[in-house]
C-alpha positions in Angstrom: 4.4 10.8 5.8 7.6 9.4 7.5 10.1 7.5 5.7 10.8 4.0 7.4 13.9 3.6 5.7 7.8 8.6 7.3 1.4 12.3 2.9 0.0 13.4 -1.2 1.8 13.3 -4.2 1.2 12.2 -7.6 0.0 11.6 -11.1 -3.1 12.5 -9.5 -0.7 14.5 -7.6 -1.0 13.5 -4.1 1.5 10.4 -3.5 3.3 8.4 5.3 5.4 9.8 5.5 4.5 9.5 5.5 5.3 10.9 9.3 5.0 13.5 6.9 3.9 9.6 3.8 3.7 10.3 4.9 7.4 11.7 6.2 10.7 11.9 7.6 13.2 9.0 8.7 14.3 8.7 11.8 16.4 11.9 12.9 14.6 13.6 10.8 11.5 16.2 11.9 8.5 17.1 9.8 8.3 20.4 11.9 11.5 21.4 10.0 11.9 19.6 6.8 8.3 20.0 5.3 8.4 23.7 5.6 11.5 23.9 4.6 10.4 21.9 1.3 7.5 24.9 1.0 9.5 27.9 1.4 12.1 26.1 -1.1 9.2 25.7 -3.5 7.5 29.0 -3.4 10.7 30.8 -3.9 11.6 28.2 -7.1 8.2 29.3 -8.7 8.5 33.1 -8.1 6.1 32.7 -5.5 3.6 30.4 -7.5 1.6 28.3 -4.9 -1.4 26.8 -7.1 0.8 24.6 -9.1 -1.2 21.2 -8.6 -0.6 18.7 -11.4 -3.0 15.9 -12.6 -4.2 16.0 -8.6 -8.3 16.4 -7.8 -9.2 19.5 -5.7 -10.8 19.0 -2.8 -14.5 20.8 -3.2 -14.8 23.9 -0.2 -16.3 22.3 2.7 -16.3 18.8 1.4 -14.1 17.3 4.5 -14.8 19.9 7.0 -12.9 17.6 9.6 -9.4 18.1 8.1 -7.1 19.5 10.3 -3.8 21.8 9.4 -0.9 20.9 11.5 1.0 24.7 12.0 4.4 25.3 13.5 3.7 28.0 15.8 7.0 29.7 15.5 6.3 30.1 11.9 3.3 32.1 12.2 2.6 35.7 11.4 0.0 38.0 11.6 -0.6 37.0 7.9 -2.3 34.7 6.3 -0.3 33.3 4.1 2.1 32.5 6.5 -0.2 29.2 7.0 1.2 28.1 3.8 4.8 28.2 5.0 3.9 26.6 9.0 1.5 23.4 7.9 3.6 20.7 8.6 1.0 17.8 9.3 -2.5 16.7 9.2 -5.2 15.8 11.8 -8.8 15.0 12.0 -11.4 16.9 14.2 -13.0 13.6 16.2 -14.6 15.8 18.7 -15.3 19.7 19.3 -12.2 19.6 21.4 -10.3 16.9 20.4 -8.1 16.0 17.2 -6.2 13.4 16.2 -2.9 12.9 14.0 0.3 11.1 14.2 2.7 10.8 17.0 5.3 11.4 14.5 4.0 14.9 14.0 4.4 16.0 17.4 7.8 14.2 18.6 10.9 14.8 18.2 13.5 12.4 16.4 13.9 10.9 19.9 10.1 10.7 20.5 10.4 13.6 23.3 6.8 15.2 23.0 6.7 19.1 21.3 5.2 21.6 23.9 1.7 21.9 23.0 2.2 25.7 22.6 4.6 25.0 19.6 1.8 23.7 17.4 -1.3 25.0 16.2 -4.3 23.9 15.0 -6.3 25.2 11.5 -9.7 24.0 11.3 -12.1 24.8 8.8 -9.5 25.2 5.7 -9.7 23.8 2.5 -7.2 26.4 1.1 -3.9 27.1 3.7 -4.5 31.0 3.6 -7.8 30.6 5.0 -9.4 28.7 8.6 -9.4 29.4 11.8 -6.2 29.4 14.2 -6.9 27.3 17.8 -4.5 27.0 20.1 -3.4 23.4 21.7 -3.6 22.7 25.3 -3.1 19.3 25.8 -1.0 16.4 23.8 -1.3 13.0 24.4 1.2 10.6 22.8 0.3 7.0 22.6 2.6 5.2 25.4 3.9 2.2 23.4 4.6 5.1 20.3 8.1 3.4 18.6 9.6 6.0 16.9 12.3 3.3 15.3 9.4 0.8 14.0 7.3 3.6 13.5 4.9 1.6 15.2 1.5 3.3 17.9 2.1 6.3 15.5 -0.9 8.4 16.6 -1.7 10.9 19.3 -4.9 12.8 20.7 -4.3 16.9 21.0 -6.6 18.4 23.1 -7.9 22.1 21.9 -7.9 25.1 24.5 -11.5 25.7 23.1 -14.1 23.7 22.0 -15.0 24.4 18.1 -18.7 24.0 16.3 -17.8 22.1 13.3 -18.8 18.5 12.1 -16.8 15.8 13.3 -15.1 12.7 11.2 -16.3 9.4 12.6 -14.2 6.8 13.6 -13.9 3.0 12.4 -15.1 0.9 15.8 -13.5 -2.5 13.8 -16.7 -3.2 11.0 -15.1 -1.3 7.9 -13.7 -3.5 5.4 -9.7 -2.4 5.7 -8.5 -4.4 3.1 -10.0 -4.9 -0.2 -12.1 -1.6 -1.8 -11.0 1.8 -2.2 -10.4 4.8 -0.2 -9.8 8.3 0.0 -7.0 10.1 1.1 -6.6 14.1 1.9 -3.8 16.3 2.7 -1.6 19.1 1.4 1.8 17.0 1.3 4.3 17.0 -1.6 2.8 16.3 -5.0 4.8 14.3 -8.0 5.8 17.4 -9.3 8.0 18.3 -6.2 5.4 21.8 -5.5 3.3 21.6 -2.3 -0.5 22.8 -2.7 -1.8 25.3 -1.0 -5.4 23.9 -2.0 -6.5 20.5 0.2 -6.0 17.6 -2.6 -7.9 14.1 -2.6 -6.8 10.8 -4.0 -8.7 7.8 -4.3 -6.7 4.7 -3.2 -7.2 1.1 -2.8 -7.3 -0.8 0.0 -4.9 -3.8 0.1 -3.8 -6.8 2.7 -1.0 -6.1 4.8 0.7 -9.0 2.9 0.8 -7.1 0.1 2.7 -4.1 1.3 4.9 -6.6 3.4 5.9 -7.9 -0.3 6.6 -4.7 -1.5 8.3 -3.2 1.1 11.0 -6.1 1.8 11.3 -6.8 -2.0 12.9 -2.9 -2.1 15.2 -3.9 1.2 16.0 -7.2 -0.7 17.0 -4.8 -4.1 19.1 -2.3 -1.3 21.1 -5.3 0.4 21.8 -6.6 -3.2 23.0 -3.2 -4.0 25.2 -3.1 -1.0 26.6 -6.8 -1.3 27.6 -5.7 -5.1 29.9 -2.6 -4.0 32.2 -5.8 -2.5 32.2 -7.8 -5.9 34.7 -6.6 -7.1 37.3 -8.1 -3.9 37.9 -11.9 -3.9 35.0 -13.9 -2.6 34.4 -17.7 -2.9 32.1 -18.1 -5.6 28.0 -18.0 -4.7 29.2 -16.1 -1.2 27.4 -12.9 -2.1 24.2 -14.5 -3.5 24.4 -17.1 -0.4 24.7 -14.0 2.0 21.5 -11.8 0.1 19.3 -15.0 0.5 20.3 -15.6 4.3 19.4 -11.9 4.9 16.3 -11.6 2.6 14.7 -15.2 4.4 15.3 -13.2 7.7 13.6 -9.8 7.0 10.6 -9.6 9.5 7.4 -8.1 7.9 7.7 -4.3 8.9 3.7 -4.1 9.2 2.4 -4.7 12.5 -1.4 -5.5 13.5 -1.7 -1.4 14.5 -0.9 -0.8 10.6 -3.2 -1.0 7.6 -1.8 -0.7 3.7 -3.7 1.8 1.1 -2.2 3.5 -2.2 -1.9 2.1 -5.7 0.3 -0.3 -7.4 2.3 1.9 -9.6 2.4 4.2 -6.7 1.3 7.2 -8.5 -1.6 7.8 -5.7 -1.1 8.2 -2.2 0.1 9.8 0.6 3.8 12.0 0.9 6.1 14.6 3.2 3.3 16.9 4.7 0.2 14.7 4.7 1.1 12.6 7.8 -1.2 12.7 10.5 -4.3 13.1 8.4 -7.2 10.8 7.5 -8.0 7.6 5.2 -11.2 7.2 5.1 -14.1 5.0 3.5 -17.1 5.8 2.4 -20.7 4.6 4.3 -24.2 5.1 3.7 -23.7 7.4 6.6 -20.8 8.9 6.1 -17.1 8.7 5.8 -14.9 7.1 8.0 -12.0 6.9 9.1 -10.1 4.0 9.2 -6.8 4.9 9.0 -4.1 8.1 10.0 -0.9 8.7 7.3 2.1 7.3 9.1 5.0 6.3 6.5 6.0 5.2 3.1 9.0 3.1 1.5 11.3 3.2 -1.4 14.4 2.4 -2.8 17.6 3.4 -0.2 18.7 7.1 -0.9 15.4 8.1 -2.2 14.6 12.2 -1.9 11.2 10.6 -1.5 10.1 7.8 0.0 6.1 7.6 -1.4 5.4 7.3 -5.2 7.3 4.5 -5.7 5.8 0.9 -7.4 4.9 -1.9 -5.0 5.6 0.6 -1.8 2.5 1.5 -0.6 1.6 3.7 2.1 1.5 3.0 5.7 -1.3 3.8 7.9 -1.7 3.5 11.7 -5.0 1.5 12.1 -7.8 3.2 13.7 -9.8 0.3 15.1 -6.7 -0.8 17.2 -6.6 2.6 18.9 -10.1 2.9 19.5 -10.3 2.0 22.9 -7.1 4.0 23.2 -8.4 7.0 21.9 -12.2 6.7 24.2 -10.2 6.1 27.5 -7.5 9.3 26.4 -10.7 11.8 25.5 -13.6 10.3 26.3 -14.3 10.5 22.6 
């Protein structure tokens, strides 16, 4: 998940960003820092990896459509080098195709990775097992704003077809803002450990207007912060309150129509670094679907983490407003 100040973490233990909830802020790269946070981990635990904390295991096979984002460099001849190279999430929407976040495949500039850097696992529901594809092809959406963390998704294109089942995707008809949903990843759990088992979380679905609340109310509380390190030098009285509601009345709502909200009021449920790029998804009488991809999270200024805060839900890139975008890309 990235941190807009760009996942699963939690006290089911999957709170983007991210990016990766969900996951980085800008100048910041998921590639780098959520491996980083892995290795960091596994060494802190004496090479523990199944540390998962009041989270739900995902059941073998029971989102066969998840997709491993893996930093190619990182990659051995082993298998649990997986663990140390995920980075990201994706969804297999077609035997050749899979989608995630642009976040997840740009640079802090929003220059596009080479396709060869990243690679693909499909079929895993723990990161020492799956199957490695290579990437041929990505495609970054063209309005993709790495500052507003806005367009945040992009199509890659696998060298070869794979047999697997595919997710389906939300054509505008799924209720995307009341209900509940699920979210999956392997992102950064309350606990500060990283699973190497996929994790689910159930979620709620909730109006843009309610993260727009939540998000500029934490912006408010940071301005306020910042206005109070000058208190102390000799201002006309009611200048620093006058100056926080003058900027509070101007903050824009940070959620455009290409973003949906989903987590949990206290925040203990959602997406986090590691998770970006991966599904939401609803449940049908035919199926899930997906409705959403993890793009970022918000918090507090100076957070470690922005996701698994109260009143900051996550951020998703809204799959019905790429639809088109994503047929005339693939074909998909």
């Amino acid at each position: 998940m990235h941190h807009r100040t760009a996942g699963l973490i939690a006290g089911l233990a999957i709170v983007a960003a991210l990016p990766a909830l969900a996951d980085t802020t800008k100048g910041v790269d998921p590639r780098i820092t959520v491996p980083a946070e892995r290795e960091a981990m596994f060494e802190a635990n004496g090479g523990a990896t199944d540390r998962v904390v009041g989270g739900n295991l995902a059941d073998p096979g029971e989102w066969p459509f998840q997709v491993g984002l893996l930093a190619t460099e990182r990659l051995t001849g082993e298998r649990q080098s997986q663990f140390f190279a995920q980075f990201c999430g994706g969804s297999l929407i077609a035997p050749q195709w899979v989608l995630t976040a642009a976040h997840c495949v740009t640079d802090s500039d929003g220059q596009v990775y080479p396709a060869s850097s990243n690679t693909a696992l499909l079929g895993a529901t723990n990161l020492f097992e799956g199957n490695r594809q290579e990437i041929e092809q990505v495609i970054v959406h063209e309005a993709w704003d790495p500052s507003a963390i806005d367009n945040d998704v992009a199509l890659l294109k696998l060298k070869v077809p794979v047999n697997g089942p595919v997710v389906k995707l939300d054509d505008g008809t799924a209720t995307t803002d009341s209900g509940s949903a699920t979210v999956i990843g392997w992102g950064l759990m309350m606990n500060g450990t990283t699973p190497v088992d996929l994790l689910e979380g159930q979620i709620d679905l909730v109006p843009n207007s309610t993260c727009n609340a939540g998000l500029k109310g934490y912006a408010a509380g940071d301005f306020a912060a910042a206005l109070d390190l000058v208190s102390f030098h000799k201002v006309k009285d009611g200048t620093i309150e006058s100056a926080l509601q003058t900027i509070a009345a101007g903050l824009l709502d940070p959620l455009t129509d290409g973003m949906m909200c989903a987590g949990t009021k206290s925040g203990q449920i959602g997406a986090c670094h590691g998770d970006s790029g991966g599904p939401l998804l609803v449940s049908t009488a035919n199926g899930p679907v997906q409705v959403g991809v993890v793009s970022w999270g918000g918090g507090p200024a100076g957070s470690k983490m922005y996701c698994g805060f109260e009143d900051a839900y996550g951020v998703y890139a809204r799959v019905s407003k790429f639809r088109d975008w994503i047929r005339q890309k693939s074909g998909v």
